[in-house]
Residue frames as a rotation matrix with the C-alpha (Angstrom) as fourth column:
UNK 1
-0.941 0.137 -0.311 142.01
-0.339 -0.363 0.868 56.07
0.006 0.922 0.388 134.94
UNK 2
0.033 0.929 0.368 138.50
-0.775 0.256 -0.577 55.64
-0.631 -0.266 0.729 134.13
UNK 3
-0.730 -0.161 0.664 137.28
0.050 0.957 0.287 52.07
-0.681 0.243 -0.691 133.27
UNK 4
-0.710 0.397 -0.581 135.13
-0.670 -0.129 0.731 51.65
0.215 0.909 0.358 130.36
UNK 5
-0.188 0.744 0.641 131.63
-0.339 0.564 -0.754 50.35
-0.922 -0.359 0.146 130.75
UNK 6
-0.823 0.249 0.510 130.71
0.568 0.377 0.732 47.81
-0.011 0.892 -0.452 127.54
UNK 7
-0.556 0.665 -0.499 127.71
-0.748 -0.662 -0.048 49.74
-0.361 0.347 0.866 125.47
UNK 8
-0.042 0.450 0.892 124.65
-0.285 0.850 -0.442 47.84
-0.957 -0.273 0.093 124.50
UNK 9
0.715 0.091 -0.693 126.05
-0.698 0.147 -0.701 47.18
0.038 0.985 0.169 120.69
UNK 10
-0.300 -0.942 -0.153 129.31
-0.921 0.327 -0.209 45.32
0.247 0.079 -0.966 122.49
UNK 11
0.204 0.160 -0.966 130.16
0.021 0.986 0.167 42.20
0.979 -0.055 0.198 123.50
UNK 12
0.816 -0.433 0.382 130.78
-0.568 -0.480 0.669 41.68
-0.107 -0.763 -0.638 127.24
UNK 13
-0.186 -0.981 -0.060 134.61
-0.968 0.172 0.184 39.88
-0.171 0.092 -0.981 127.80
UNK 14
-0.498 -0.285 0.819 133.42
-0.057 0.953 0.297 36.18
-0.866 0.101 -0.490 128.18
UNK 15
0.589 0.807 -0.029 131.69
-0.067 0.013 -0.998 36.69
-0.805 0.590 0.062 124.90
UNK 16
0.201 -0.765 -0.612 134.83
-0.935 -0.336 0.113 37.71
-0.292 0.549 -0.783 123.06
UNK 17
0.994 -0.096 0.043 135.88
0.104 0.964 -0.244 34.22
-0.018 0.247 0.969 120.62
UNK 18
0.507 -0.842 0.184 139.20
0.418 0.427 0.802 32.73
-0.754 -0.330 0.568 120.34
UNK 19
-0.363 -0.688 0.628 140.60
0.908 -0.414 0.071 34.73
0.211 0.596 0.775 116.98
UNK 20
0.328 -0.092 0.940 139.21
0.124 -0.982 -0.139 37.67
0.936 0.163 -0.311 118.19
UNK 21
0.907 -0.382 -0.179 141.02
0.210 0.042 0.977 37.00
-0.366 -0.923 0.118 121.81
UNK 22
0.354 -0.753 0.555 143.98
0.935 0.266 -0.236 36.46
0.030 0.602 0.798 119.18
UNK 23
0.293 0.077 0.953 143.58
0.519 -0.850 -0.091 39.68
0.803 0.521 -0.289 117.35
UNK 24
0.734 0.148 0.662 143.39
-0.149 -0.917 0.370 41.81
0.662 -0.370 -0.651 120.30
UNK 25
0.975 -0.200 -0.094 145.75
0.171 0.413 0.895 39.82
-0.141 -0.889 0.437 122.83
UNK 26
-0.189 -0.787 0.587 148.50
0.979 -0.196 0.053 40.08
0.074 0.585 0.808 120.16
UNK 27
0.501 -0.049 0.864 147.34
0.324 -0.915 -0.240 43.71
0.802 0.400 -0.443 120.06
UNK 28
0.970 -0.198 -0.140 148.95
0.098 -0.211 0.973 44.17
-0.222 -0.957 -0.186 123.42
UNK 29
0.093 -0.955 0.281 152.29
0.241 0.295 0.924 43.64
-0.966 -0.018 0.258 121.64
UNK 30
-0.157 0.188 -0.970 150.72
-0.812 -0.584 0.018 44.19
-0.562 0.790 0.244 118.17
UNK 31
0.400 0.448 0.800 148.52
-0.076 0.886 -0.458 41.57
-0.914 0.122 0.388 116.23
UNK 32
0.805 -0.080 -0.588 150.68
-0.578 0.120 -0.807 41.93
0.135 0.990 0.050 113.03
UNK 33
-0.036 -0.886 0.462 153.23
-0.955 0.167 0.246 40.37
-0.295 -0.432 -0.852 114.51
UNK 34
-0.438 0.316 0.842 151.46
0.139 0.949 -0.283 36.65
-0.888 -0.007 -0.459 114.24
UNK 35
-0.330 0.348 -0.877 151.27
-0.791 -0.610 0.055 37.64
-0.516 0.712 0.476 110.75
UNK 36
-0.978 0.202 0.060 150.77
0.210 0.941 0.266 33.66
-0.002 0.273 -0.962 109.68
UNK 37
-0.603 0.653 -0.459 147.27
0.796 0.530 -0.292 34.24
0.052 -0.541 -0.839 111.68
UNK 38
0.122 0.875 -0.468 145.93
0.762 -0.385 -0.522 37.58
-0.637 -0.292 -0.714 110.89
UNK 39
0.851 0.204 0.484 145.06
0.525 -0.330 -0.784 39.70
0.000 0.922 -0.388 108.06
UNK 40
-0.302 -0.946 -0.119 147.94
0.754 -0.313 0.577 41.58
-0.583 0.085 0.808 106.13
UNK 41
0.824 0.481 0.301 147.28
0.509 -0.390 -0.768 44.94
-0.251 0.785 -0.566 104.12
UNK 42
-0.314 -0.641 0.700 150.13
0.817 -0.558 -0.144 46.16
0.483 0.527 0.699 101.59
UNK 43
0.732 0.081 -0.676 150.71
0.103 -0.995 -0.007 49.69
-0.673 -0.064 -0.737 102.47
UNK 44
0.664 -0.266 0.699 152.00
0.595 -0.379 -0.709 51.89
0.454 0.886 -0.093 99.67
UNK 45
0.826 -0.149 0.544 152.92
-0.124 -0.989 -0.082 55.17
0.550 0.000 -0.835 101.77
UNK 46
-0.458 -0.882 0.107 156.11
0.111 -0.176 -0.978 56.35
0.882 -0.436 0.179 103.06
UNK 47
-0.087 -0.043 -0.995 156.38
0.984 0.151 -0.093 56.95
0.154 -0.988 0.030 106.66
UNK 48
0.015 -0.039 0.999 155.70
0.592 -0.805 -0.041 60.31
0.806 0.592 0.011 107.44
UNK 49
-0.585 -0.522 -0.621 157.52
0.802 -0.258 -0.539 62.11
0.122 -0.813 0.569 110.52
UNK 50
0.571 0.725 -0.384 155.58
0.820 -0.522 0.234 64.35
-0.031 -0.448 -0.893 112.53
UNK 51
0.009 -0.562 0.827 156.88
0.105 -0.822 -0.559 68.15
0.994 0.092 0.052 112.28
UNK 52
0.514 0.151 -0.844 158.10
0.840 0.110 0.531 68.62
0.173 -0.982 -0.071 115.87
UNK 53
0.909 0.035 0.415 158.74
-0.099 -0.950 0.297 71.93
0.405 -0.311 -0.860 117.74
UNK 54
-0.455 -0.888 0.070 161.91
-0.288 0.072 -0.955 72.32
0.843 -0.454 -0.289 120.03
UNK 55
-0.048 0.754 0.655 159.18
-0.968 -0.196 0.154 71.94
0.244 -0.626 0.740 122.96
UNK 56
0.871 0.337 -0.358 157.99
-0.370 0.928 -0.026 68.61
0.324 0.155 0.933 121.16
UNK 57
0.099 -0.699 -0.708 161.36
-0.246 0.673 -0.698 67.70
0.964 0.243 -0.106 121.24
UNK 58
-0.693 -0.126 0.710 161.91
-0.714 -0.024 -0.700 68.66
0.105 -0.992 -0.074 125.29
UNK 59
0.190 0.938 0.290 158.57
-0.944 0.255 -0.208 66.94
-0.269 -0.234 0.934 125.89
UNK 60
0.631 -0.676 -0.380 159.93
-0.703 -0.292 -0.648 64.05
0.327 0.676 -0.660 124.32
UNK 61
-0.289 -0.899 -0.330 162.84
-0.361 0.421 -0.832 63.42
0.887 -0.122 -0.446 125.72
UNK 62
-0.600 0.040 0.799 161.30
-0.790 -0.187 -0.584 63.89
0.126 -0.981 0.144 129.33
UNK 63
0.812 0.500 0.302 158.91
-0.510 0.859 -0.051 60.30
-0.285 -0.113 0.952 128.05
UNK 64
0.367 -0.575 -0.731 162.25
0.247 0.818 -0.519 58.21
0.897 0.010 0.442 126.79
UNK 65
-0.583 -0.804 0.117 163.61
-0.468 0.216 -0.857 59.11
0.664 -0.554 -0.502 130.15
UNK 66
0.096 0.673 0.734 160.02
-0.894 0.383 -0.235 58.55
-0.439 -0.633 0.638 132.22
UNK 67
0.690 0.167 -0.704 160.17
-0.641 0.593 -0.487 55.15
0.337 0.788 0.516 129.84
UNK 68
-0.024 -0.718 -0.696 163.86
0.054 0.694 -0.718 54.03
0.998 -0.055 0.022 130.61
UNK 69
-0.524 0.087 0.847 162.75
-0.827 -0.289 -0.481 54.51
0.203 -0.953 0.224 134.63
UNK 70
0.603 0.699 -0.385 160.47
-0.740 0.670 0.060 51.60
0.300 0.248 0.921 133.85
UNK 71
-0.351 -0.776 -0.524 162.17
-0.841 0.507 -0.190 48.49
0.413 0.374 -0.831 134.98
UNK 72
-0.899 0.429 -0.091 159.57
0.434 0.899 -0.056 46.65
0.058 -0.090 -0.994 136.07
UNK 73
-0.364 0.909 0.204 155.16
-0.929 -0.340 -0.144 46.90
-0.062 -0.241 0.968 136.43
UNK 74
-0.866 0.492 -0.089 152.37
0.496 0.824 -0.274 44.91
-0.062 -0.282 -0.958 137.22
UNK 75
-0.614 0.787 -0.057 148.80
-0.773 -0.586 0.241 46.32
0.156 0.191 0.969 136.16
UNK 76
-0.089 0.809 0.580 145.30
0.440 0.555 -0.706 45.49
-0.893 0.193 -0.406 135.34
UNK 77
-0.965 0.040 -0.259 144.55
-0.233 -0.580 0.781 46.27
-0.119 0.814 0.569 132.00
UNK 78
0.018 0.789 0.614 141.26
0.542 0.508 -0.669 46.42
-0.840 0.345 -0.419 129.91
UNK 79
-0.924 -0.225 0.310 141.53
0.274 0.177 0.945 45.66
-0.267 0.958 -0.102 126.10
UNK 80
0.132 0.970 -0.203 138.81
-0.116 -0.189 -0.975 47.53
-0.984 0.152 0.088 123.69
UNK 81
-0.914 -0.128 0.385 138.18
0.365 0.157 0.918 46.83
-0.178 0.979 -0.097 120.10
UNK 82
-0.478 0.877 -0.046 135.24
-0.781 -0.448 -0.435 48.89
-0.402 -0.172 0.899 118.88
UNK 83
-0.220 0.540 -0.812 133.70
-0.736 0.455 0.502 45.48
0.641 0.708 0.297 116.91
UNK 84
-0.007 -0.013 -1.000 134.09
0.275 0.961 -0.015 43.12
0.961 -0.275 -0.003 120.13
UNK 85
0.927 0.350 0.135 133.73
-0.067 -0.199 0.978 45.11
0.369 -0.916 -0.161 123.10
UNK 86
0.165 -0.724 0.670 136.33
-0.968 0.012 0.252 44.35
-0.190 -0.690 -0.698 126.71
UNK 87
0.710 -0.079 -0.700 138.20
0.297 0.935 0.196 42.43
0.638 -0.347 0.687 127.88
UNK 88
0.792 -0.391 0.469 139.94
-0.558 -0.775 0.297 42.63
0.247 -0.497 -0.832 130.88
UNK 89
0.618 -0.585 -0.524 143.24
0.454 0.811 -0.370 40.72
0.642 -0.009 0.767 132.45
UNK 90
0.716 -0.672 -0.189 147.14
0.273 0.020 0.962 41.04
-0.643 -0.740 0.198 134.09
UNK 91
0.692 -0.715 0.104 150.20
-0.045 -0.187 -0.981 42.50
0.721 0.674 -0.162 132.83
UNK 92
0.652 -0.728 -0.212 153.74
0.468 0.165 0.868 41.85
-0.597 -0.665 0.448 134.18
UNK 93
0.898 -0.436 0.056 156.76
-0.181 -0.484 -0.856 44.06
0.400 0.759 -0.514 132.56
UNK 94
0.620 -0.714 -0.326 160.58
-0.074 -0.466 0.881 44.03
-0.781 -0.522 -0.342 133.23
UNK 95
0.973 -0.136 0.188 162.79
0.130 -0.352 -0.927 45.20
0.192 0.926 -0.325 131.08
UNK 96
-0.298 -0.005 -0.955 164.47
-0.912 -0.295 0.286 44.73
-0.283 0.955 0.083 129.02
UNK 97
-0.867 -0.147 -0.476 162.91
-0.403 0.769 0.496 41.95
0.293 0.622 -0.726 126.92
UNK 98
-0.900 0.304 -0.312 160.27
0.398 0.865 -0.304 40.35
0.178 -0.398 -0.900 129.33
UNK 99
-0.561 0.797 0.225 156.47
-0.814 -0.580 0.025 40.84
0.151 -0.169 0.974 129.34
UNK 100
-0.947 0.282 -0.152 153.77
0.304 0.941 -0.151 38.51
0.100 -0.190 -0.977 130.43
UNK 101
-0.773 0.587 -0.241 150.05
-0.616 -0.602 0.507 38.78
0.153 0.540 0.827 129.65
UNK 102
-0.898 0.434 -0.069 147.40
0.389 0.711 -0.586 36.73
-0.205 -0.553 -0.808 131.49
UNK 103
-0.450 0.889 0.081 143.60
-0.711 -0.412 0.570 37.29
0.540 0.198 0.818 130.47
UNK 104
-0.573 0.197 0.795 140.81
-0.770 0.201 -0.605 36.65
-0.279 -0.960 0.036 132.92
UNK 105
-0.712 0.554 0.432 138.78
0.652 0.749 0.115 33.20
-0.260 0.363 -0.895 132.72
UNK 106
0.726 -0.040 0.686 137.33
0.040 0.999 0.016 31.40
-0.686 0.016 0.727 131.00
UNK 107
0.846 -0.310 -0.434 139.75
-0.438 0.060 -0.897 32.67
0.304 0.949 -0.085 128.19
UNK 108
0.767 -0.632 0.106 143.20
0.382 0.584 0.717 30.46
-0.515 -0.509 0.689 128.42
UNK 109
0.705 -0.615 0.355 145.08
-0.193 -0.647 -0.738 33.51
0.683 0.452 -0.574 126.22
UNK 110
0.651 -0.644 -0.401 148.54
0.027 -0.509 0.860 33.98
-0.758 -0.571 -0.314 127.55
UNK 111
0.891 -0.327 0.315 151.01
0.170 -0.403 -0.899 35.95
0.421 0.855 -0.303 125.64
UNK 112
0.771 -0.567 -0.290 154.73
0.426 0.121 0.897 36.08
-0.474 -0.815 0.335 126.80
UNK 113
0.676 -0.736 0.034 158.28
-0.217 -0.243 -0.946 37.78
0.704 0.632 -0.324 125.74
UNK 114
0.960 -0.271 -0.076 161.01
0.259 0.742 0.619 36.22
-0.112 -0.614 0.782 126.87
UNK 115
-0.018 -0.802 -0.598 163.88
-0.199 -0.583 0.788 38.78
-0.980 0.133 -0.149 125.63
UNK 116
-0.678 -0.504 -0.535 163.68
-0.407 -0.349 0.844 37.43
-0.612 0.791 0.031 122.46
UNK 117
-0.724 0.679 0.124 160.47
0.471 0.355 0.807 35.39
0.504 0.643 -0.577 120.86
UNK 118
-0.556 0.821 0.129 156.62
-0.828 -0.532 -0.179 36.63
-0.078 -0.206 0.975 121.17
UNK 119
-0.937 0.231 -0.261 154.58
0.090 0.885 0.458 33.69
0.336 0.405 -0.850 122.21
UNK 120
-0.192 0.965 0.181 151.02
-0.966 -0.218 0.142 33.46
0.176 -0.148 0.973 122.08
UNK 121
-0.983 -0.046 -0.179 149.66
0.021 0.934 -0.356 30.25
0.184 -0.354 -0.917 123.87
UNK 122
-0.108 0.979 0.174 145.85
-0.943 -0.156 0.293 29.14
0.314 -0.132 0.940 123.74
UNK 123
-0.739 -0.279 0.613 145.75
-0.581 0.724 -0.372 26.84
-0.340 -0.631 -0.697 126.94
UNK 124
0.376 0.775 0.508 142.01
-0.232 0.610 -0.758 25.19
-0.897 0.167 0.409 125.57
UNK 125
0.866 -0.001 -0.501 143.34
-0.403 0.592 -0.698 24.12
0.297 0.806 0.512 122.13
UNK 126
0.591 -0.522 0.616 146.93
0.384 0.853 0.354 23.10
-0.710 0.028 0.704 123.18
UNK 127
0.553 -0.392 0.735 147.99
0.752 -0.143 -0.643 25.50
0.357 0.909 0.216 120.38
UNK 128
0.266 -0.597 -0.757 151.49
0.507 -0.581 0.637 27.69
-0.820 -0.553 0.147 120.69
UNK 129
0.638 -0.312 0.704 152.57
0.675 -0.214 -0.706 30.02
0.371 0.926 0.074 118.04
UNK 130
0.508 -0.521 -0.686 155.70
0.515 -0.454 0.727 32.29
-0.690 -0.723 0.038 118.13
UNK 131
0.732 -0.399 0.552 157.53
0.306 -0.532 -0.790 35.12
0.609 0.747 -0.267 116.34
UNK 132
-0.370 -0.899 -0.232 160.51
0.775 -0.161 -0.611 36.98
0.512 -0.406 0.757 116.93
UNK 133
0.119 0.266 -0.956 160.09
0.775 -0.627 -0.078 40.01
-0.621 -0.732 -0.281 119.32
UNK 134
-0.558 -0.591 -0.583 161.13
0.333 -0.802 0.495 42.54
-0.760 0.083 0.644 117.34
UNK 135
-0.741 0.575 0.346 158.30
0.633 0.428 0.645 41.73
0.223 0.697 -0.682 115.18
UNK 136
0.192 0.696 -0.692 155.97
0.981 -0.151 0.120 43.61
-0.022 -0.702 -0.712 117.57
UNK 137
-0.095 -0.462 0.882 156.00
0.280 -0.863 -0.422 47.63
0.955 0.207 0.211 116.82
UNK 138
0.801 0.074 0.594 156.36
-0.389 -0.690 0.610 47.65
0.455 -0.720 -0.524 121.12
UNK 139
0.401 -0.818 -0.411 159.43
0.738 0.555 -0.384 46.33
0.543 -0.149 0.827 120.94
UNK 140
-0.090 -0.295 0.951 160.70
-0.056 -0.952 -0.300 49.85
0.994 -0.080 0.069 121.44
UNK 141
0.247 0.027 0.969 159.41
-0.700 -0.686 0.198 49.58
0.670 -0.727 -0.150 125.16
UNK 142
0.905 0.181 0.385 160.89
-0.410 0.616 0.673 46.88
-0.115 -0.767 0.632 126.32
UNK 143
0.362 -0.929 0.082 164.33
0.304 0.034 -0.952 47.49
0.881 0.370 0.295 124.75
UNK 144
-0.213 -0.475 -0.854 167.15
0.931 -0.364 -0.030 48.63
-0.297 -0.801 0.519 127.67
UNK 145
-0.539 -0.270 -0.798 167.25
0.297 -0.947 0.119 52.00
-0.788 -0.173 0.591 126.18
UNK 146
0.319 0.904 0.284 163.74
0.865 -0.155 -0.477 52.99
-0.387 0.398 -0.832 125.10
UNK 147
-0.689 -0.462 -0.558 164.74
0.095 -0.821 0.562 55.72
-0.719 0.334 0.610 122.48
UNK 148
0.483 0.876 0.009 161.65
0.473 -0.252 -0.844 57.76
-0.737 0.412 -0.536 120.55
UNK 149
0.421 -0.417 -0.806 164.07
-0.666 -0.745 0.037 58.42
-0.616 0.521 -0.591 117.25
UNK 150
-0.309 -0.951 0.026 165.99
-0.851 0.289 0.438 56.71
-0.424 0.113 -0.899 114.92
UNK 151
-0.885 0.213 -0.413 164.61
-0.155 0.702 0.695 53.31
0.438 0.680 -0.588 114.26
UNK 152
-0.416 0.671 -0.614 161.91
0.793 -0.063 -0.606 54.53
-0.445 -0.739 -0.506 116.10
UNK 153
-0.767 0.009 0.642 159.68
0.461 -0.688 0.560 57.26
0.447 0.725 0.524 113.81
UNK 154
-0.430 0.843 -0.323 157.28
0.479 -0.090 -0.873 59.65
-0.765 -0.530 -0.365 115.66
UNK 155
-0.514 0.235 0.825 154.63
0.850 0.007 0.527 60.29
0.118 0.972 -0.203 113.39
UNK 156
0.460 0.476 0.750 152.16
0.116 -0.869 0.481 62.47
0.880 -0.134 -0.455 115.42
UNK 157
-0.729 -0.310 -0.610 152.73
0.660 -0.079 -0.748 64.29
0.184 -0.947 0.262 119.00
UNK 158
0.181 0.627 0.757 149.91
-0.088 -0.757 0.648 66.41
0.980 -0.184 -0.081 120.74
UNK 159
-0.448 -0.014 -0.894 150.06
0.687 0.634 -0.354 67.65
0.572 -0.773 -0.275 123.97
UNK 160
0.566 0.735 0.372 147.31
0.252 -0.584 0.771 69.33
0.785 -0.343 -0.516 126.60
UNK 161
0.354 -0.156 0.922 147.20
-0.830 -0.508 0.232 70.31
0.432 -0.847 -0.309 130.16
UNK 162
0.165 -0.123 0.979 147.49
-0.931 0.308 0.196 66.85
-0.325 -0.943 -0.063 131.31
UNK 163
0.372 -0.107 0.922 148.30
0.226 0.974 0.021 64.89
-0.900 0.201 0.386 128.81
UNK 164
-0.078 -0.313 -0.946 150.57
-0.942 -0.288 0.173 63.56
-0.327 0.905 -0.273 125.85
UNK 165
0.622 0.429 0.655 150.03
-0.030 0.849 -0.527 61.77
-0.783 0.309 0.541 123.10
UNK 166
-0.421 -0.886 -0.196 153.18
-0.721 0.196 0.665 60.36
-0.551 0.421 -0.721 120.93
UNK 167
0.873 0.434 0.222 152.03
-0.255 0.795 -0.551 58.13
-0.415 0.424 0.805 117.50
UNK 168
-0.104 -0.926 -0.362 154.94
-0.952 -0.013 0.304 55.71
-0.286 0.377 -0.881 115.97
UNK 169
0.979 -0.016 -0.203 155.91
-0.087 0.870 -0.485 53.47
0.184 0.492 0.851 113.91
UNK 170
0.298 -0.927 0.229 159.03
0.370 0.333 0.867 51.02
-0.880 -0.173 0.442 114.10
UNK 171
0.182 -0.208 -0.961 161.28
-0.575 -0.815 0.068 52.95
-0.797 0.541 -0.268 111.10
UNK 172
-0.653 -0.607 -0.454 162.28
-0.726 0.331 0.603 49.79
-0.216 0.723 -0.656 109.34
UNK 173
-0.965 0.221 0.140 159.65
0.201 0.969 -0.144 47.67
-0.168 -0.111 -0.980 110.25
UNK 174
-0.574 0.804 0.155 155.76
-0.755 -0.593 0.281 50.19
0.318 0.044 0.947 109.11
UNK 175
0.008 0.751 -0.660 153.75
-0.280 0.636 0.720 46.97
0.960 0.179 0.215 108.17
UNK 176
-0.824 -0.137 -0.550 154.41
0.213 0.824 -0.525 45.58
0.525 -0.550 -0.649 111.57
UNK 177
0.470 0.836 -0.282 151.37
0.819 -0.295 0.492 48.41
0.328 -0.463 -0.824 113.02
UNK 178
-0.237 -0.461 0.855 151.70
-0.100 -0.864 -0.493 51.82
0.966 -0.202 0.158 114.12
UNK 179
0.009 0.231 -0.973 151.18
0.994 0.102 0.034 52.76
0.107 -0.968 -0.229 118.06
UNK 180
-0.075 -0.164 0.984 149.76
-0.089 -0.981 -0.170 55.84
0.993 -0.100 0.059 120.08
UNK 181
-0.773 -0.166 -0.612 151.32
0.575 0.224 -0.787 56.03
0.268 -0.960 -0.078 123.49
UNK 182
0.656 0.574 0.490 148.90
0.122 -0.721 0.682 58.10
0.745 -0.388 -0.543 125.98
UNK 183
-0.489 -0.630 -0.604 150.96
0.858 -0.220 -0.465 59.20
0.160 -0.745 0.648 129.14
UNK 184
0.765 0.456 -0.454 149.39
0.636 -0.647 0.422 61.38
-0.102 -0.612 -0.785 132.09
UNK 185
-0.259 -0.775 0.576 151.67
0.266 -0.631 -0.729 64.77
0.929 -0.036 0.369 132.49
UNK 186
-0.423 -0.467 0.777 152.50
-0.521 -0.576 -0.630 66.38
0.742 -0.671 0.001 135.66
UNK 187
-0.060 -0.927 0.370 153.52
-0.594 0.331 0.733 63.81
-0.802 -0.175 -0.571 136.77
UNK 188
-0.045 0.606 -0.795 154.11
-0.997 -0.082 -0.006 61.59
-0.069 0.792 0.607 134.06
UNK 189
-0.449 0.100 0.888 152.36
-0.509 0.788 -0.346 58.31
-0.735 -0.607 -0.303 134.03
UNK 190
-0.935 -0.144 -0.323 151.78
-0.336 0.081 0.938 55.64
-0.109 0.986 -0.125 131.49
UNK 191
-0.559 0.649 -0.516 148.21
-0.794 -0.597 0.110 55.27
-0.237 0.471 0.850 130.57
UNK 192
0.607 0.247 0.755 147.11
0.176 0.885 -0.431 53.19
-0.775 0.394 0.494 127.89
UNK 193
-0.533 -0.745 -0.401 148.23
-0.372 -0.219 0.902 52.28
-0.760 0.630 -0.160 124.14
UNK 194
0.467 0.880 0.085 146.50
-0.210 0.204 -0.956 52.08
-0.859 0.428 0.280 121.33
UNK 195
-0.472 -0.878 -0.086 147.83
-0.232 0.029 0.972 50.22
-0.851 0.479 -0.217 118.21
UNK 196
0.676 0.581 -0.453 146.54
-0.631 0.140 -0.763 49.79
-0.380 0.802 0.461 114.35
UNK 197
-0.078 -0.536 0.840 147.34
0.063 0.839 0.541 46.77
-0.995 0.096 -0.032 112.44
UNK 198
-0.954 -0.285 -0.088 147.99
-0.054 -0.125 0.991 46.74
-0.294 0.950 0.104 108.72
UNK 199
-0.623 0.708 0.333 144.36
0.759 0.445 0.474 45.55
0.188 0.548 -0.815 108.36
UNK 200
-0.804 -0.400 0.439 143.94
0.076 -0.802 -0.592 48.50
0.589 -0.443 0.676 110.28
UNK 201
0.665 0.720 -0.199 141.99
0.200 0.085 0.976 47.59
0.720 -0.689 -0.087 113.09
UNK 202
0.078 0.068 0.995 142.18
-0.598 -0.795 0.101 49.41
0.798 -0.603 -0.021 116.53
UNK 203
0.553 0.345 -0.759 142.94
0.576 0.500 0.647 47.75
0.603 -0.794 0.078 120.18
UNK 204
0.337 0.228 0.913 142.97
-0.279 -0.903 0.328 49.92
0.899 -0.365 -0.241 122.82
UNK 205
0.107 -0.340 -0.934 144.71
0.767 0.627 -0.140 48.82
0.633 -0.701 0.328 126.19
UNK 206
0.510 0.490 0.707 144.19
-0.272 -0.688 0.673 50.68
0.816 -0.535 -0.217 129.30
UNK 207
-0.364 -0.928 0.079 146.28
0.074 -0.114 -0.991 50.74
0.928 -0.355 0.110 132.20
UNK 208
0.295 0.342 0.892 145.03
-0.744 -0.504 0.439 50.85
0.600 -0.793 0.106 136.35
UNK 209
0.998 -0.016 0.064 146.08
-0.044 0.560 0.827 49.69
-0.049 -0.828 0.558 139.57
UNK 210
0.566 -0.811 -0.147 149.79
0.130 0.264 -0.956 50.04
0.814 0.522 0.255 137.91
UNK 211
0.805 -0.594 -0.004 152.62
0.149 0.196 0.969 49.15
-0.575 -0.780 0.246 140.31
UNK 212
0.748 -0.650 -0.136 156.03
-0.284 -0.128 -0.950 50.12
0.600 0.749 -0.281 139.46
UNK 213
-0.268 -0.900 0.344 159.69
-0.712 -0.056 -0.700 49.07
0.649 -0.433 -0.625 140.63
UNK 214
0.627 0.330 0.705 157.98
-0.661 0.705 0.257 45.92
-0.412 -0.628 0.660 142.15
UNK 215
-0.556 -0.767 0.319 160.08
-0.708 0.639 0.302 42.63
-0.436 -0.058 -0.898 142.22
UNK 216
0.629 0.726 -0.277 158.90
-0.744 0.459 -0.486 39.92
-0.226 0.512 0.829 139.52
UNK 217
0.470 -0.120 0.875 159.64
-0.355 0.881 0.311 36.29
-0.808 -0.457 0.371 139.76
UNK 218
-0.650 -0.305 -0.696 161.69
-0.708 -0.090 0.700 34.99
-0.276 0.948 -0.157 136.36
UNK 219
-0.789 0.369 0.491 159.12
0.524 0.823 0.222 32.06
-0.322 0.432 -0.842 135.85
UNK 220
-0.117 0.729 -0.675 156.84
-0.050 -0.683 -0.729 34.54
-0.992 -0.052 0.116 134.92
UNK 221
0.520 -0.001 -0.854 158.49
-0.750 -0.480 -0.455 35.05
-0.410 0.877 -0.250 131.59
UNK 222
-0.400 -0.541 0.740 159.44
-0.272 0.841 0.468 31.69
-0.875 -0.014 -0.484 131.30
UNK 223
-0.473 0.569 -0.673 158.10
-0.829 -0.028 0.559 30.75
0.299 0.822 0.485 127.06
UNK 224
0.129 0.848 0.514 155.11
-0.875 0.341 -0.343 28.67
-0.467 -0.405 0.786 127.51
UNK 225
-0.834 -0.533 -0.144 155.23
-0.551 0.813 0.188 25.15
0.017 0.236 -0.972 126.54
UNK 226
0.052 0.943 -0.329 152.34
-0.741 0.257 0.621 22.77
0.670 0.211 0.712 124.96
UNK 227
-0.210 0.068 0.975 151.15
-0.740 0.641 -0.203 20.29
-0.639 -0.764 -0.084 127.32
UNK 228
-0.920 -0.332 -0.206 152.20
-0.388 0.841 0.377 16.43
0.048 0.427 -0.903 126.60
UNK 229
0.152 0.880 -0.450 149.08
-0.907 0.305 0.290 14.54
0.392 0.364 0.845 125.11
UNK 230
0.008 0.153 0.988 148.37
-0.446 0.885 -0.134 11.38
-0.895 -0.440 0.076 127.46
UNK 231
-0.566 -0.167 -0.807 149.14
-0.745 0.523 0.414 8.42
0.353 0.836 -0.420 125.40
């Protein structure tokens, strides 16, 4: 995929501060989650399901099955926010349950899922916060059986010559942020993801170099742990 070059209104990555490392790092998982730490907005509106074709539906199905083929990756990513510019980093996946998230110095961001909590760990303060997973409107891809229905709402679907695009929300959970998958077609390949948070800000995550079906170590997804203050 093509990489994004910062524009001369952004920031470049080591510019990027620690709540807006937050904001967006959580956006990888979804920054409402760490709802303690970042803005909430009430939404009023109902969910509203995308009118889908028989096609849409075929189309579809053929991403929860590319999806549940997933059972492990390793990428590079690079994170955009249109107020703060890149950043760029590591992703680890296996699935079900387990993600790891590693951003490049000097930031000490690391974000982890361990099957069942979302932890966000900032190695320079010493500071750990955690929610449940399910908090996180990408739970969905990191469930055993990634299913686009049900407690899973697709709101929009478009799709071109070479590409689809699938927007959802978690069905029980709106406020948590919505997500729009991208995913190359023929073959299909996963992209990037873009999620909105309640406050409804934008973080873009890009995909390259992706490995798939690679072997990953469990200490990867081991939950992070503050380091003991010398007495």
């Amino acid at each position: 995929m093509k990489i994004l070059k910062p524009q001369p209104h952004q920031m470049e990555p080591h510019q990027l501060n620690r709540r807006t490392l937050l904001q967006a790092g959580a956006g990888l998982l979804g920054a409402a989650a760490f709802g303690g730490l970042l803005p909430r907005v009430a939404r009023a509106e109902t969910i509203q399901a995308a009118q889908l074709t028989d096609a849409d539906r075929a189309d579809i199905a053929r991403v929860e099955q590319y999806l549940n083929g997933i059972t492990s990756m390793k990428a590079n990513f690079q994170q955009f926010t249109q107020s703060e510019g890149l950043a760029f980093g590591r992703i680890y996946l296996r699935r079900p349950g387990r993600l790891r998230v590693e951003y490049d110095p000097p930031a000490e961001i690391l974000l982890v899922a361990d099957g069942t909590l979302l932890s966000y760990y900032d190695g320079e303060l010493n500071h750990l916060e955690q929610v449940p997973l399910k908090l996180s409107p990408m739970w969905f891809l990191l469930r055993d059986d990634v299913k686009l229905g049900g407690d899973v709402t697709v709101t929009a679907f478009k799709k071109s010559a070479n590409s689809i695009l699938i927007g959802m929300v978690q069905s029980d959970e709106p406020d948590a942020g919505s997500v729009e998958l991208e995913l190359g077609d023929n073959p299909l390949e996963l992209r990037q993801w873009t999620i909105t948070d309640p406050a409804g800000t934008e973080v873009r995550v890009g995909l390259y170099n992706a490995e798939f079906g690679v072997q990953l170590e469990p200490a990867l997804f081991a939950t992070p742990r503050k380091k003991e203050r010398n007495r």
